[in-house]
N, C-alpha and C positions, 0 to 999 in steps of 0.2 A: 422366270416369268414374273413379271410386276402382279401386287397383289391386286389392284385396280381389275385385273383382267378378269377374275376368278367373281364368279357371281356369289356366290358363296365359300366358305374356308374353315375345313377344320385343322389339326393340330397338326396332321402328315398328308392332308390331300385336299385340295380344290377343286369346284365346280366350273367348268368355262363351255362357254356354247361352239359345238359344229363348225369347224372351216370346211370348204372344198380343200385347203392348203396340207389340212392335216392328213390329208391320204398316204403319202409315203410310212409315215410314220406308223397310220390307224392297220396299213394292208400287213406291214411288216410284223407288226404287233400278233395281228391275226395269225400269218404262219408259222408264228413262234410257239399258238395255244392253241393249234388245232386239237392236239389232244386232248387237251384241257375240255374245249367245249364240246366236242362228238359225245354222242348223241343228241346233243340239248341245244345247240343253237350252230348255226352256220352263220356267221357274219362277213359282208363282203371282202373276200379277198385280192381283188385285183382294184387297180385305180376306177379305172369304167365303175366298178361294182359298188366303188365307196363315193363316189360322186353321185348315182341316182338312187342310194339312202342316204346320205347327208342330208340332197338338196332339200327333201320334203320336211328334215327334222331343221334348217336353218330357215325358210321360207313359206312353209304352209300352217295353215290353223289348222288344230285338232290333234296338235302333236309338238312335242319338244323332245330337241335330245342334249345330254351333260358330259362334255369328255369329264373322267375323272382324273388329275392328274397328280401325281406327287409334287409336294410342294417345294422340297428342298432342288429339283432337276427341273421341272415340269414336264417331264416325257408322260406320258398318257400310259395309265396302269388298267384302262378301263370305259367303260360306256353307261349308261342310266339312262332309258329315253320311257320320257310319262306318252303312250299311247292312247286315239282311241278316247281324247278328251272332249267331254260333251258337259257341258254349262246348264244353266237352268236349275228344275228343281233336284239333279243329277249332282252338278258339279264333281266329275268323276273321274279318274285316268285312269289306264293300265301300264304297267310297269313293264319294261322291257332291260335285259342287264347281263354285260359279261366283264367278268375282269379277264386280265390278262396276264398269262405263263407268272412270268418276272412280279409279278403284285400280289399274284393269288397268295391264301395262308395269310397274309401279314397283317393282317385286321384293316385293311385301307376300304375294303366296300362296307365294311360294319360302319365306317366313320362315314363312307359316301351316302349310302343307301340315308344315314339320318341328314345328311347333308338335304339331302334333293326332298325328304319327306317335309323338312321346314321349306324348302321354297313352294313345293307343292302348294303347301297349306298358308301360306302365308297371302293375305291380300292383295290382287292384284294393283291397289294402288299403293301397296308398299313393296311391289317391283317381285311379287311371287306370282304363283298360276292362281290362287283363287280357289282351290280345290276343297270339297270334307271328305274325300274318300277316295283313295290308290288300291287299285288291287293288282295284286301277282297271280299269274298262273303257273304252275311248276308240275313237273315230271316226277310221279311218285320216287323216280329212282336218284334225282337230282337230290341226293342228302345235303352237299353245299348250300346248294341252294335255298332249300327249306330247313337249315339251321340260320341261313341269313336274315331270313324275313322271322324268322320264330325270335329269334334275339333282336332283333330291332321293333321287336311289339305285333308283331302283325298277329292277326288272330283265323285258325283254320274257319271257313266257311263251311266247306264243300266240297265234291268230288265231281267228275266231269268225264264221263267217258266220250274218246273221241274228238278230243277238243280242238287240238289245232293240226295242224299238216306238218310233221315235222321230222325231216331226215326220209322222208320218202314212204311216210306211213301216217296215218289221224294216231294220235295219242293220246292218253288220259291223262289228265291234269288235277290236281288239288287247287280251289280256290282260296287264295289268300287276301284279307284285307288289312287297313287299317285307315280310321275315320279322325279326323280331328279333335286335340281335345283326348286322344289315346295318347298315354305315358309310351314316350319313343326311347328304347334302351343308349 
């Protein structure tokens, strides 16, 4: 993959925006980690499924999504989509994120996750989102996950019973932040 492509780049993995094209690749990914992400996220697995989430993170305001891809291959290790973004005296997303089977362990989201937090935060007219604030919500039981954001700076809020619909039940969540201007690991 030409580095031109990659919105961002660190040492073993790239930022590149959403195809519809990238379906084959994105659903196969999926059935490779299902077990990986049970209980914690369900991400579309059929084409149909990965073309009406795509579409909103390549075309719609109020939301962005990052394939993450290795850089030496560029097959896609992964996803980062800033949700849920609201401008004003806010300037805020919410983080949405799964790596995949073949990527998980190998530090490539430690290095995305800081990827996408400088675009985040970076000035929209120096070609970032404009953001001072990303928050995660995570699954008390998600220890991946809340080692991820706890080494990449983010700092515990909160607690959140019930929070979102997930796996066929409301779940409790931990609220995670981090504001601009925070030392990112």
């Amino acid at each position: 993959m030409s580095l031109s492509t990659y919105l961002r780049e660190g040492e073993h993995v790239g930022l590149r925006p959403f195809r519809l094209a990238d379906g084959p690749e994105f659903t196969a990914r999926v059935h490779e980690s299902r077990h990986l992400h049970h209980p914690w996220l369900n991400p579309p697995a059929t084409i149909a499924e990965y073309e009406a989430y795509a579409a909103p993170l390549i075309e719609a305001a109020g939301r962005v999504g990052f394939l993450v891809c290795e850089r030496g291959t560029g097959a896609i290790a992964g996803f980062v989509n800033v949700n849920n973004i609201v401008y004003g005296a806010f300037d805020c997303g919410a983080l949405g994120y799964g790596a995949f089977a073949h990527s998980a362990g190998r530090g490539l989201f430690r290095e995305a996750l800081r990827l996408v937090v400088a675009q985040a935060f970076t000035p929209g007219d120096g070609g970032g989102l404009g953001l001072h604030r990303l928050e995660a919500n995570i699954q008390p039981g998600n220890a991946a996950s809340l080692a991820l954001v706890r080494g990449a700076g983010f700092r515990k809020e909160g607690f959140s019973p019930d929070f979102l619909f997930v796996d066929g039940a409301w779940r409790d969540h931990e609220r995670w932040a981090i504001t601009a201007g925070m030392t990112v690991a």
